[in-house]
C-alpha positions in Angstrom: 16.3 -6.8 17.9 13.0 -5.4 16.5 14.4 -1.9 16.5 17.2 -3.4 14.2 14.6 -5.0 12.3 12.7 -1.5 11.4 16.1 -0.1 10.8 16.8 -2.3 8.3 13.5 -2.1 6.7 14.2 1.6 6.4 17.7 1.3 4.8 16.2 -1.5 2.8 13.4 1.0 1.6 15.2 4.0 0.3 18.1 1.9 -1.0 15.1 1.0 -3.6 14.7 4.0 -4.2 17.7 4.8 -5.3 18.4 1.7 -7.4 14.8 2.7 -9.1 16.1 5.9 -9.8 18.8 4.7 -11.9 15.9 3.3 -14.4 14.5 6.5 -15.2 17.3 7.3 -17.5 16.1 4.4 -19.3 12.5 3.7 -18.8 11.5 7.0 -17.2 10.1 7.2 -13.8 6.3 6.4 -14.8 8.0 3.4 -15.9 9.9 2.8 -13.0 6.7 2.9 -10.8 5.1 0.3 -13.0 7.7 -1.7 -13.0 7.6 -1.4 -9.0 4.3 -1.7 -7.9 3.7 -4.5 -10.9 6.3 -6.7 -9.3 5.6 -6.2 -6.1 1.8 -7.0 -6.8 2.5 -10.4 -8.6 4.8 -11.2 -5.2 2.1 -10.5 -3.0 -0.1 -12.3 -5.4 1.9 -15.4 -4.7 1.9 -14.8 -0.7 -1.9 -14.5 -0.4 -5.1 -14.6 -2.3 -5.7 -10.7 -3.5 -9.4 -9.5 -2.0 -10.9 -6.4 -4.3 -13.3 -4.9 -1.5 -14.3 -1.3 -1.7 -11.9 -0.4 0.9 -8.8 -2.2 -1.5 -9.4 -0.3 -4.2 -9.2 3.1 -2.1 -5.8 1.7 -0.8 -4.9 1.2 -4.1 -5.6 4.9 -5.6 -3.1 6.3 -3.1 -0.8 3.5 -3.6 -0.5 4.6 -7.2 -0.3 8.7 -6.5 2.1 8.3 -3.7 4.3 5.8 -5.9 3.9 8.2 -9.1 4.5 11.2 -7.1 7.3 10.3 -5.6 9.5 8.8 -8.4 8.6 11.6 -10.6 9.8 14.0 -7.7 12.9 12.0 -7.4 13.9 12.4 -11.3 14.3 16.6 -10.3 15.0 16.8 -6.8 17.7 14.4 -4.3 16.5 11.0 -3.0 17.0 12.8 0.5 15.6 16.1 -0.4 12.2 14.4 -1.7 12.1 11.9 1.4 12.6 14.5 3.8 9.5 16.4 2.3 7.2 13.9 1.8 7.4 12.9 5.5 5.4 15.8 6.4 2.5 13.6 5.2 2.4 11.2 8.2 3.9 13.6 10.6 1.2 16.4 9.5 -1.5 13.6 9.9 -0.6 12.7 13.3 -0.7 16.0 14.6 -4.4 16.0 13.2 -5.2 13.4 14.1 -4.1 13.8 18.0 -5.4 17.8 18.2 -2.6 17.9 21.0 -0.9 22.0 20.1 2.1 20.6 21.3 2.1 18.4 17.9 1.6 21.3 16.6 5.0 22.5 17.1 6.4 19.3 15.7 5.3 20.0 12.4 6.0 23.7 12.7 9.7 22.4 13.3 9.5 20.0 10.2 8.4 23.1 8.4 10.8 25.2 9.4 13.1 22.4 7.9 11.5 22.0 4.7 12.4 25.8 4.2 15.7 25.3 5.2 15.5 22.6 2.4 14.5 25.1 0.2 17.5 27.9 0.5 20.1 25.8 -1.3 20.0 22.4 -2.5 23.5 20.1 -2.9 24.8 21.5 -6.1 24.6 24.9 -4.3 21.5 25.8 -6.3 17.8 26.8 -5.5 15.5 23.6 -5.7 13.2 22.5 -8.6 10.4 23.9 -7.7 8.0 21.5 -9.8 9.9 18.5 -7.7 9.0 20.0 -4.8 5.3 20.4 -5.6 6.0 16.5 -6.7 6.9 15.4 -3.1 4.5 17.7 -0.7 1.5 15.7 -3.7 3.8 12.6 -2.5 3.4 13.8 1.2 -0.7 14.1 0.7 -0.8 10.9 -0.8 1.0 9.1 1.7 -1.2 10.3 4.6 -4.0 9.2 2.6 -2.4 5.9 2.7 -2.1 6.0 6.4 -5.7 5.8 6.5 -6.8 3.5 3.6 -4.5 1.1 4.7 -6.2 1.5 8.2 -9.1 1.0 6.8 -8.1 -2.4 5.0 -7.0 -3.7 8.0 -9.6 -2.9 10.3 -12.2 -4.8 7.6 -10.1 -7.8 8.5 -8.5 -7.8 4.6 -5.1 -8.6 5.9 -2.5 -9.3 3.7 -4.7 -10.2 0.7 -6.2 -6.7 1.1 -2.8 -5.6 0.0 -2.1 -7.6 -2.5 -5.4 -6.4 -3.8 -4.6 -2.9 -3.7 -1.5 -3.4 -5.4 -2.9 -5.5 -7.9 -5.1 -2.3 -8.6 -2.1 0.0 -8.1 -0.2 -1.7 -10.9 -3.4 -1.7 -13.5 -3.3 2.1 -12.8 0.0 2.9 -13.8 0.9 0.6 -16.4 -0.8 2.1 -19.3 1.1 5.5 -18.4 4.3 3.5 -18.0 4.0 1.8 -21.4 3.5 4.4 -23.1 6.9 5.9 -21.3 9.2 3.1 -21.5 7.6 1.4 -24.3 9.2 -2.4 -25.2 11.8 -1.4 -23.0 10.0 -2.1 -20.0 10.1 -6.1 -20.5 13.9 -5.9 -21.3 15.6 -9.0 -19.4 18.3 -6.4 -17.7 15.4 -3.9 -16.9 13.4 -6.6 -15.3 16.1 -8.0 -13.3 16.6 -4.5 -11.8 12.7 -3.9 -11.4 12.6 -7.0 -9.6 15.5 -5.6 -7.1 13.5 -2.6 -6.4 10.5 -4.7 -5.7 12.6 -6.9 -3.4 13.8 -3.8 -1.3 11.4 -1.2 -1.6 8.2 -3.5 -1.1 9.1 -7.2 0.1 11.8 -7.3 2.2 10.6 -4.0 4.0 7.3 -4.8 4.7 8.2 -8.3 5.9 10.9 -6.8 8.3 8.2 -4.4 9.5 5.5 -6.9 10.3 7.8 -9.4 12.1 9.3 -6.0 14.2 6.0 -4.7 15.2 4.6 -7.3 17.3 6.8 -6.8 20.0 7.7 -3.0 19.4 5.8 0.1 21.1 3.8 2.6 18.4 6.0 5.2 19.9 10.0 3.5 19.3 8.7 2.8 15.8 8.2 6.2 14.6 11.2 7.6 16.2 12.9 4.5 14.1 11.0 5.4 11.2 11.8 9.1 11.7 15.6 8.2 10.4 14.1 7.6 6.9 15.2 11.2 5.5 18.6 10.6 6.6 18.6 6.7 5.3 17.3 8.5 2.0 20.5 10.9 2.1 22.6 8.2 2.8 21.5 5.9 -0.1 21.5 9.1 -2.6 25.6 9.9 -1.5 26.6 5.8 -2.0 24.2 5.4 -5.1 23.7 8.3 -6.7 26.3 10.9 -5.8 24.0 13.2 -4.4 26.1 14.9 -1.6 24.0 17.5 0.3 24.9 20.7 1.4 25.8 21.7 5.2 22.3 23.9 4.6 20.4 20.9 3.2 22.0 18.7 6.1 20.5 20.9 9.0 16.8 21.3 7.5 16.8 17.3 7.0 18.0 17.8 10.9 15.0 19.9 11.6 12.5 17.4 10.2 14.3 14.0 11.7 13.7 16.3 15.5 10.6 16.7 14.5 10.1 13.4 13.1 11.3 11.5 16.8 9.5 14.4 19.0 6.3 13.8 18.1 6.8 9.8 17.9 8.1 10.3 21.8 4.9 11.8 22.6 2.9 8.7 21.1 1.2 6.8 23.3 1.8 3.1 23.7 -1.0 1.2 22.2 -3.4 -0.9 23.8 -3.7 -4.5 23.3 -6.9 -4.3 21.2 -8.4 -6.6 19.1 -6.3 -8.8 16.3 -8.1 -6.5 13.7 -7.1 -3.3 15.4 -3.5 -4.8 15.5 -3.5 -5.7 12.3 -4.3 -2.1 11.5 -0.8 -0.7 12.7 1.1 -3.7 10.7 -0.1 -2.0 7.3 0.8 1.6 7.8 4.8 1.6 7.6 5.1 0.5 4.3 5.7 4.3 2.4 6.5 4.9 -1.0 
């Protein structure tokens, strides 16, 4: 059941994604991100009292480059293309962070796939190379993440740790988003579609995520979580009408390997503290 749950919350994720892509033709994707992360700050607002610590606000600078990366890599390169790439964050991270060589490997794979990526995109044509640079930023941001959001939970910040970060998030990225999207942004129809990809790319995944990993081993959850490029490719084809090339297919192949390899080679974790579990409930929750 939990490994359903994660599953979902990945579907959920990049299916956000993709709906928040269809809002850059109208309020650009610096809007789009404030619309995001401004939402889905006044829901967690509402779930829990938001703490600004030192530790928040860190959480809350890579909450805003990892969002801004990301969507303005995903208005020039595929929702799956962008995905794929920026997962080398948290698999680059972990093979860092263990010093094991055979991890090593794992992100030599991913590499391997990522230059794969690059050879031909789905239209049959070489990749934008500045939405590229967008996601590896994206990819750095997002391992950054790993470890603020560690770091929030560890202080015993919980949930209103986040809510704080994303309060701060949203103040970041607003001013750039207004002056993007303008009036526009606060356009009933806009909202009401800002408010989806808050639902799906924030709320319902990271509730799905908490619930899932009380019960679920370190090790099933990243191979789950490896699945996310070929969620992302999934969600661009049904949404978006990105259909990837049999090239593009088998480098997002390399990187999912790599992806569930080195999450078979996690360890389980040990029943620690509630604060040291309550450090691996914030650190799903991506882009």
């Amino acid at each position: 059941m939990a490994v359903f749950l994660v599953l979902g919350s990945v579907i959920s994720l990049q299916f956000g994604a993709a709906f928040a892509s269809q809002l850059f033709g109208q309020i650009g994707a610096p809007g789009a991100t404030a619309l995001r992360l401004g939402i889905s700050a006044l829901m967690l607002a509402v779930v829990a009292r938001p703490k600004i610590r030192q530790e928040t606000i860190v959480l809350g600078l890579t909450l805003a480059g990892m969002n801004g990366t990301f969507y303005l890599a995903l208005d020039r390169i595929p929702l799956g293309v962008a995905v794929t790439i920026e997962f080398l964050g948290p698999l680059g991270l972990a093979a860092v962070l263990s010093r094991r060589p055979r991890d090593f490997v794992w992100v030599g794979l991913a590499l391997v796939g990522i230059v794969v990526l690059g050879v031909r995109e789905y239209t049959g044509a070489k990749l934008d190379l500045i939405g590229v640079a967008l996601a590896l930023f994206a990819a750095a941001f997002w391992a950054c993440y790993v470890l603020a959001g560690r770091k929030v939970a560890t202080a015993g910040l919980g949930i209103g740790g986040v809510a704080g970060a994303s309060l701060i998030a949203a103040a970041l990225t607003l001013p750039y988003g207004l002056s993007a999207a303008g009036a526009t942004l606060f356009d009933p129809k806009i909202l009401l579609l800002g408010t989806l990809v808050a639902l799906m790319a924030s709320a319902i995944p990271y509730a799905l995520e908490i619930k899932a990993l009380r019960t679920l081993e370190p090790g099933t959850f990243g191979v789950v979580l490896a699945l996310e490029p070929a969620a992302a490719a999934l969600a661009g084809a049904v949404l978006l009408g990105q259909h990837l090339s049999v090239i593009s297919l088998c480098g997002m192949a390399l990187v999912i390997t790599a992806g569930v390899g080195a999450a078979l080679r996690t360890a389980p974790a040990p029943r620690g503290t509630p604060a040291q579990r309550d450090a691996d409930l914030v650190l799903p929750v991506p882009q």
